[in-house]
Structures are given as structure tokens and as C-alpha cells.
VOGU-3710 file (C-alpha; in Angstrom, 3 decimals, decimal comma):
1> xxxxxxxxxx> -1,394/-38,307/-47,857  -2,562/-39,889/-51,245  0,343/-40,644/-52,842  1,764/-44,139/-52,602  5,196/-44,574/-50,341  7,240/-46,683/-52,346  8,751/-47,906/-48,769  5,851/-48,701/-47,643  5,117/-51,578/-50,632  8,753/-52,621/-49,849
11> xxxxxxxxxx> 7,955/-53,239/-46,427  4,963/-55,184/-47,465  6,765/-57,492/-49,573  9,856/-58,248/-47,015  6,994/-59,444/-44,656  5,327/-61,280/-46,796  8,363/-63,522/-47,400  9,018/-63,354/-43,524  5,930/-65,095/-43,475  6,026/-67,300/-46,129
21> xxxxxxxxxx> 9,513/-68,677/-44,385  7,713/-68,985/-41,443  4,751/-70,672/-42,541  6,602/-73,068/-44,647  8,863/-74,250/-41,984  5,586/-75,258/-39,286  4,082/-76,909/-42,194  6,964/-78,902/-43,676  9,094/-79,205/-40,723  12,375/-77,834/-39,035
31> xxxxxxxxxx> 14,664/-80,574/-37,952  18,616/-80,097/-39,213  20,686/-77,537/-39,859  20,738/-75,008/-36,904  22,263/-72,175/-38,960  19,074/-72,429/-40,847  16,769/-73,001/-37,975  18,108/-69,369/-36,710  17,409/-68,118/-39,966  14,365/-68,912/-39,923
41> xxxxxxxxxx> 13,537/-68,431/-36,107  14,400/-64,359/-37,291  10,608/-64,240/-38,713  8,652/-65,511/-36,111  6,406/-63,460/-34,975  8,134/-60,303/-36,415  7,258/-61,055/-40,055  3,304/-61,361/-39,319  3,379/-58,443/-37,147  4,889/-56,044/-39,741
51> xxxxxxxxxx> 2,256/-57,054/-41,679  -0,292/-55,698/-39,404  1,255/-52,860/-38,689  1,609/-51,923/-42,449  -2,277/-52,786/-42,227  -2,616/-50,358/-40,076  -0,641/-47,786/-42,045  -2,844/-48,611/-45,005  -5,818/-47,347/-43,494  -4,516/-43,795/-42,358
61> xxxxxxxxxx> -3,545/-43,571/-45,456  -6,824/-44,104/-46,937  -8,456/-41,648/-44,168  -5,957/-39,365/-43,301  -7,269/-36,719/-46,258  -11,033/-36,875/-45,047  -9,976/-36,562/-41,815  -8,319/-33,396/-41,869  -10,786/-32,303/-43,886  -13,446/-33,058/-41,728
71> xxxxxxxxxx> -15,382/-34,108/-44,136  -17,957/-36,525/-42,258  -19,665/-37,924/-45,550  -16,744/-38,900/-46,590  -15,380/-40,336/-43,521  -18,535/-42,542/-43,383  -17,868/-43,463/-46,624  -14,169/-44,592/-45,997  -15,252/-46,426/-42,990  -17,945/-48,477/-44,717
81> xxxxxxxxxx> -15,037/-48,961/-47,892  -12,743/-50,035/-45,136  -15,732/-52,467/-43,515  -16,283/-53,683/-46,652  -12,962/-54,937/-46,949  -12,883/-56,595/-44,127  -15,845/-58,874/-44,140  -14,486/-60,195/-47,657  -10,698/-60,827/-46,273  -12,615/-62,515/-43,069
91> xxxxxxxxxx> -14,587/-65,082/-45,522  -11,790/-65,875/-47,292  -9,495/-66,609/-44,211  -12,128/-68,611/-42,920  -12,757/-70,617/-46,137  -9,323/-72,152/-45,561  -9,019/-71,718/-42,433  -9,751/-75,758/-42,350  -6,202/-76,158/-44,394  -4,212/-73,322/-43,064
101> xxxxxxxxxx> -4,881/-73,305/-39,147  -2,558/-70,332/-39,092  -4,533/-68,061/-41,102  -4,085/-64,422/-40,116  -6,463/-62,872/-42,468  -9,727/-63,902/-40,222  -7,823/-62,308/-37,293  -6,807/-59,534/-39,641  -10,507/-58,651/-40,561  -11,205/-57,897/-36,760
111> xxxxxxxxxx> -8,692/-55,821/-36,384  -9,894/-53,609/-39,091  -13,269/-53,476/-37,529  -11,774/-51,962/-34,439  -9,144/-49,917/-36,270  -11,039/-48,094/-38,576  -13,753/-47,394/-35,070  -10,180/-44,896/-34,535  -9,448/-42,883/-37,956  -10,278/-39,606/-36,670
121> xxxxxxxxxx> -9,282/-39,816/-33,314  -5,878/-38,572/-31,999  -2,501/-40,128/-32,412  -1,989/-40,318/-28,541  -5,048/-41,431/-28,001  -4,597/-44,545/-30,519  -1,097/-44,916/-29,133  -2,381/-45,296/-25,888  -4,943/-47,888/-26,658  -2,631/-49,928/-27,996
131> xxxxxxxxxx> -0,737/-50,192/-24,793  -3,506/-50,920/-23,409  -4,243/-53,628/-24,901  -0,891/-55,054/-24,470  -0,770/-54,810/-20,975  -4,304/-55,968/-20,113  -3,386/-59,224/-22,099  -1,364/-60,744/-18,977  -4,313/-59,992/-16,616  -6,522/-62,180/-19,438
141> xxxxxxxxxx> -3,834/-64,841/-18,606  -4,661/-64,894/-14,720  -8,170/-65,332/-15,034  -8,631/-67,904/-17,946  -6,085/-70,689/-19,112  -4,195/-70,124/-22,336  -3,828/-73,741/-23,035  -7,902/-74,565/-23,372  -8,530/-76,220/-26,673  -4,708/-76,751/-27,958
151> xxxxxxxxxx> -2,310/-79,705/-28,488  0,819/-77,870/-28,924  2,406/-81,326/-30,182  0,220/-81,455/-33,380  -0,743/-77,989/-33,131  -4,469/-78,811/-33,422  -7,278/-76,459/-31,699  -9,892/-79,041/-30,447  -13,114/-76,869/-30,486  -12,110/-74,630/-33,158
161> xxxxxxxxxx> -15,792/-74,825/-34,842  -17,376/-74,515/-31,675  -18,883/-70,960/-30,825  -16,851/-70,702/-27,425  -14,009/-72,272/-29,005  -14,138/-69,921/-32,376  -14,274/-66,729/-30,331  -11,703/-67,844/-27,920  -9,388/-68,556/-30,202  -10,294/-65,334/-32,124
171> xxxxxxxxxx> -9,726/-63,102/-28,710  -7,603/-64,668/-26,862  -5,764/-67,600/-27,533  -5,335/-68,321/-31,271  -2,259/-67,660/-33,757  -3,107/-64,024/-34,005  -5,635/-63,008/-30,921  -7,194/-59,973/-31,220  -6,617/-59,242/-28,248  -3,484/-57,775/-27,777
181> xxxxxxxxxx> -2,621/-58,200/-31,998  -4,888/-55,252/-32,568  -2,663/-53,412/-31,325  -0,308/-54,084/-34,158  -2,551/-52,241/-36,163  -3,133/-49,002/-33,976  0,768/-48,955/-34,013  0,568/-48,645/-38,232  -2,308/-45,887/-37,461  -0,500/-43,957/-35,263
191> xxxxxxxxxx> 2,528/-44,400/-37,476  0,851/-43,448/-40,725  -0,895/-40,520/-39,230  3,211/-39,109/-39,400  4,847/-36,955/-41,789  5,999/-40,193/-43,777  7,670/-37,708/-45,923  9,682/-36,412/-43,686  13,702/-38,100/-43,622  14,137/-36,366/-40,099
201> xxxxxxxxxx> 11,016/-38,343/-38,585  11,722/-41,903/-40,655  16,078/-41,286/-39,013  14,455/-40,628/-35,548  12,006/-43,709/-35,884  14,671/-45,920/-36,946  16,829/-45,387/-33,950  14,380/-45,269/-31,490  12,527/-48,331/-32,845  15,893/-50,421/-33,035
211> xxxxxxxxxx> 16,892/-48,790/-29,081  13,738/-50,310/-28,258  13,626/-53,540/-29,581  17,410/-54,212/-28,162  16,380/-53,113/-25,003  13,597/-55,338/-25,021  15,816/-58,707/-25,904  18,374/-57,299/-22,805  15,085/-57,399/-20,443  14,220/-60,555/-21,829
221> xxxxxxxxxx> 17,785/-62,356/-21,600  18,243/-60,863/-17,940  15,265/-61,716/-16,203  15,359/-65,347/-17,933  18,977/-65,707/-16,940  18,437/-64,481/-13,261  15,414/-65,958/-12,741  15,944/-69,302/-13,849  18,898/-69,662/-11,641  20,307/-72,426/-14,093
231> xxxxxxxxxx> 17,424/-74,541/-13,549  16,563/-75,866/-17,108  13,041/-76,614/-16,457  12,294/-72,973/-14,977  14,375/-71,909/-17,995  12,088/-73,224/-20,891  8,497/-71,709/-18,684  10,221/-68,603/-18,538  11,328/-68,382/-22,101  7,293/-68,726/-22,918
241> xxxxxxxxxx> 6,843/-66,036/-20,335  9,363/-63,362/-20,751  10,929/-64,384/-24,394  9,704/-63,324/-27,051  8,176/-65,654/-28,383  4,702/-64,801/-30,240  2,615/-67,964/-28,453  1,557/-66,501/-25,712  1,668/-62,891/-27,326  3,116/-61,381/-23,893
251> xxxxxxxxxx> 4,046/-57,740/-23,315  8,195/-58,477/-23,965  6,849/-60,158/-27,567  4,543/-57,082/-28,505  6,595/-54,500/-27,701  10,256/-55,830/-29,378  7,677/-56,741/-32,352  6,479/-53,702/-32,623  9,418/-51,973/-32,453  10,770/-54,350/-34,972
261> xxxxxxxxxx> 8,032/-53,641/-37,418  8,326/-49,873/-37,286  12,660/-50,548/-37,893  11,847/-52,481/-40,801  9,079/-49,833/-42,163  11,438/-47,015/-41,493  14,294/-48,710/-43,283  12,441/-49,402/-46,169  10,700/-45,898/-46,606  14,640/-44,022/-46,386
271> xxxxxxxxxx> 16,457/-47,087/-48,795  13,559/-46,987/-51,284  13,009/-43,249/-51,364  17,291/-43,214/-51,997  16,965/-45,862/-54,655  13,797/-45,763/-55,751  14,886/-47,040/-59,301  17,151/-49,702/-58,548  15,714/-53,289/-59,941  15,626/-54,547/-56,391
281> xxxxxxxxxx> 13,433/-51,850/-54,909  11,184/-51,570/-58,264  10,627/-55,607/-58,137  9,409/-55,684/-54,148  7,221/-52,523/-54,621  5,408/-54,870/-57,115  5,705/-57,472/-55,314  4,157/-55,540/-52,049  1,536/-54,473/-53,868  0,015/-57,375/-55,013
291> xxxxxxxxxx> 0,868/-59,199/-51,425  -2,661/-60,414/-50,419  -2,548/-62,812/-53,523  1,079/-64,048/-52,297  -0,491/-64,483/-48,688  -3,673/-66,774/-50,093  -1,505/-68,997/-52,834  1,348/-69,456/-50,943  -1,046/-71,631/-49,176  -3,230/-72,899/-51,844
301> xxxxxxxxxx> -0,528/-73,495/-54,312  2,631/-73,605/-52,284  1,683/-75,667/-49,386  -0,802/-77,701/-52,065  2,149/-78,592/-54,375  4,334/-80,168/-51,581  1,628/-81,699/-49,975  -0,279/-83,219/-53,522  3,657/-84,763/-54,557  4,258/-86,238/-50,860
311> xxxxxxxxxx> 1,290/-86,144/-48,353  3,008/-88,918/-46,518  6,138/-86,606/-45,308  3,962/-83,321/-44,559  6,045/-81,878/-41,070  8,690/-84,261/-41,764  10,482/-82,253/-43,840  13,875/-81,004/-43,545  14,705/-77,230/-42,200  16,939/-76,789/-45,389
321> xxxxxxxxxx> 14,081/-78,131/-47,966  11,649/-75,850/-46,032  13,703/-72,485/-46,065  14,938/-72,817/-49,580  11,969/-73,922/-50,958  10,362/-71,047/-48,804  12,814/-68,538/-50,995  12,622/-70,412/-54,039  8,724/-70,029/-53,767  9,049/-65,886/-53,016
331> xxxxxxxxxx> 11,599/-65,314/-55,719  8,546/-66,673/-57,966  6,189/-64,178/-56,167  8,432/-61,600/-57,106  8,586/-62,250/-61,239  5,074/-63,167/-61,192  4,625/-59,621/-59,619  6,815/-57,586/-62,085  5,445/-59,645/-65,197  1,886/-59,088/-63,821
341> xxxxxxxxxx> 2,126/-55,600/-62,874  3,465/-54,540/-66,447  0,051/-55,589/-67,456  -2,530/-55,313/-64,417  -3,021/-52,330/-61,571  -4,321/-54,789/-59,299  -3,224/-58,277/-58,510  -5,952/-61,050/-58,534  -7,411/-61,222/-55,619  -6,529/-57,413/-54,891
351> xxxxxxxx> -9,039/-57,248/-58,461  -12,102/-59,295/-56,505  -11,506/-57,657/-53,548  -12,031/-54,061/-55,314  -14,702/-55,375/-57,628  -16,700/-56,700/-54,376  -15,914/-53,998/-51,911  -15,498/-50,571/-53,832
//
């Protein structure tokens, strides 16, 4: 499949803003309003992970021709392209990795190791890994302690820059462990190894993706509720346990985001393909395309703005101030990307990337 799915870009750019909410919020802060609080609470983890999983889709993509094929030049050649790639988005997550704790795209560059290790295998075979690697994530939990090297209060990883520290907090224990977030991204390989074009496959996903992910939060509420037995103490350690919360990234949390993610994708690739000239759709499939640029400045500039005007009230910031400036800051993504992309193929750092890697 060469061509691009228009969905697909769509996608891209609805997580991006998930994101940017997201991020905005743990930086600025989220005390007040509790209508916005749930707003916001709707991206956690979910935003992030669609992300991945569209990751995921964008390397099938890439490989899916050479691979049926069986073209094995080729399929070197995609997997050193894809390599490539990866080592540049894992330099510059770690270059600000020392301003943006959060980071995903160091995480994000390991995953794409492993992933692209799986282009020609078989869909089952990447499906299955990837609940595999969900499920082995709890037995991680029994033998080493998730809380080594954070403060939760401040949200600051003591031995970050340590070698033990660094790779735990790659593997195991940081914002986006590779182990079990890889398997975000064999979810998006499995997914874009589909017949994308087909609107019988994207109806089916939808409603077994959105089946899922309900049945997931009625697990969840259940076993919470039951368990607790009213006890508000055993109540909050079982929300970390069986919620779905993305810190620790638990089996309930994987699966509903997963399912989530593929909902969202689905949606996206049927609404877009219906309207696929309506100013709405044509402004986030620019938008998604030029995403990686929105990831890095909506740290470097958005973050750096707020912080350069006020460093004093960093975190102390109102929920409000950080959700609408959150949207404020993504409707500006979104003109810069139509304005740009009437002029430019590539976004900026999409440019570098291609310059450096291709």
C-alpha cells in the first residue's frame, strides 16, 4: 500500500493535540475546574498511545510493498531507512530530554528498532508478541520495584543520567517503557498490514475496538468497586493497579488503550475517506503530516513561551489556562500546517529528518 490514507494523517493530528493537552496540563498545572480536569483526563495515556500505534502503521506502510514482493534488497534497504530514522528521533528526544522529562520520542526510537526486527513476519505472529509483552509486564512488577528512582510529588527521576537508571527508565519504569509500550507499535503493524481500504474491515474494527475498550473500563470499575470494599485507601492502590491509568502501564491500561487507538484510527480512516474535502479534514491531514515538528515545538516554543513570561508560576497554573491555552496553541499548529503545506512537502523537522536519514 503506497498511497497515503488521508485517515490515517487525521488520526495523527487528533493525537497530537491529545498530547499537547496532556502535556500542557503536567507542566502548567491542573487545579480548578473539574469539568475541565475530565476533559483533559480523556487524553491520558490514550493520546500518546495512538501515536504509537499510528507509528506502527507508518512502517507497514513503508514495507508492506517489499514485503510481498519478497524483495530482500529492498527489505534491507527499508529496514536500514527505517533504522536510520530512529537513531535521529532518539538524539533529538534525548537532547531535551533535560527540559521535557516526558519525552516519548527517545522511547519511540526503541520501539522502532524492535518493530521494524518484525516487517516481514506474520500478522499473528506480531499480534501475539504484543500480548506478550503486555502480560509479561506484571511479572516485571513482582520481581523489581516500580517506584526506584521517582518522586511522584515533583515528578523527578533521581538517576535518570545514570546507566542503570537510563535503561531502567527506558525498559521498565519511565513515561513510555519499552517494555510493554512496544507493543503499541506491533498493534499499528498488525493493523497496517490490513486491507485499510476496505470500509467492511475499518466498520468491523470500529465496533470491536470500541466493545473492547468498554469492556475493559466495566472490568476495571468492577474489580475496583468489589475489591476495595469501600475502603478509600485500598480504593486509590487499586485504581493504580486495575485503572487505567498509564503509570504503571498495566494490562487493563494497554489493552482499553489499544483498543482506543485502533477506534480513533478507524473513525478517522471512514469520516475522512466520506469527507475527504471538507476544510476540517483537509486542515488535520496537514496538520498530521507535519506532526513530529508540532511534537518538538510544542515543547520548545510552547512550554518555552509560558515558562520565559512567568518561570515563577510553572505547575501552578490553572486547569482552565492550561487546556485553553493547550487548544489555543494546536489551533496555531493547524494554520501553520495549511499555510506551510501550500508551500513545503515536508514540515521542518520532517525536512532534516529526510535530508539526514534518506
Amino acid at each position: 500500500m503506497t498511497n497515503r490514507i488521508v485517515g490515517i494523517d487525521v488520526a495523527r493530528a487528533l493525537a497530537i493535540m491529545g498530547m499537547i493537552i496532556v502535556n500542557f496540563k503536567i507542566v502548567f498545572g491542573d487545579k480548578g475546574n473539574e469539568v475541565y480536569k475530565l476533559f483533559a483526563s480523556i487524553f491520558e495515556g490514550k493520546a500518546a498511545a495512538t501515536f504509537v500505534v499510528i507509528a506502527g502503521i507508518g512502517i507497514a506502510f513503508m514495507s508492506n510493498n517489499v514485503v510481498k514482493s519478497n524483495d530482500k534488497i529492498n527489505l534491507k534497504n527499508t529496514q536500514i531507512r527505517i533504522a536510520k530514522r530512529a537513531i535521529f528521533l532518539f538524539v533529538i528526544g534525548l537532547l531535551y530530554t533535560p527540559i521535557w522529562i516526558a519525552d516519548i520520542l527517545h522511547f519511540y526510537a526503541i520501539y522502532m528498532l524492535i518493530t521494524l526486527l518484525l516487517i516481514a513476519s506474520s500478522r499473528k505472529l506480531i499480534f501475539n508478541l504484543g500480548l506478550l509483552l503486555i502480560l509479561v509486564y506484571p511479572l516485571l512488577m513482582l520481581l523489581w520495584n516500580y517506584e526506584t528512582g521517582w518522586n511522584f510529588e515533583t515528578f523527578v527521576y533521581s538517576d535518570l543520567w545514570s546507566v542503570s537508571g537510563f535503561f531502567r527508565n527506558l525498559f521498565y519504569n519511565g513515561f513510555h517503557p519499552v517494555i510493554p509500550w512496544t507493543a503499541f507499535m506491533f498493534l499499528g503493524l498488525w493493523f497496517g498490514k490490513q486491507d485499510l481500504s476496505n470500509e467492511r474491515f475499518i466498520k468491523k474494527s470500529i465496533l470491536v475496538s470500541i466493545s473492547v475498550f468498554i469492556i475493559m473500563l466495566f472490568i476495571s470499575k468492577v474489580l475496583i468497586t468489589v475489591l476495595s470494599a469501600c475502603n478509600q485507601a485500598t480504593l486509590l492502590e487499586l485504581k493504580q493497579v486495575l485503572g487505567t491509568s498509564p503509570m504503571p502501564p498495566l494490562p487493563i491500561y494497554m489493552i482499553s488503550a489499544s483498543s482506543i487507538a485502533i477506534f480513533i484510527i478507524s473513525m478517522s480512516i471512514l469520516i475522512a475517506k466520506k469527507y475527504e474535502t471538507n476544510f476540517i479534514i483537509v486542515a488535520l491531514n496537514k496538520t498530521g503530516q507535519i506532526a513530529l515538528t508540532f511534537y518538538v515545538t510544542h515543547v520548545i516554543i510552547g512550554m518555552g513561551i509560558v515558562e520565559f513570561i512567568n518561570p515563577e508560576k510553572m505547575g501552578k497554573y490553572s486547569i482552565e489556562f492550561s487546556v485553553i491555552y493547550a487548544l489555543v496553541f494546536s489551533l496555531f499548529c493547524i494554520i501553520f500546517a495549511v499555510i506551510w503545506r501550500e508551500h513545503k512537502e515536508h514540515g521542518p523537522l520532517e525536512w532534516i529528518m529526510r535530508k539526514i536519514t534518506d
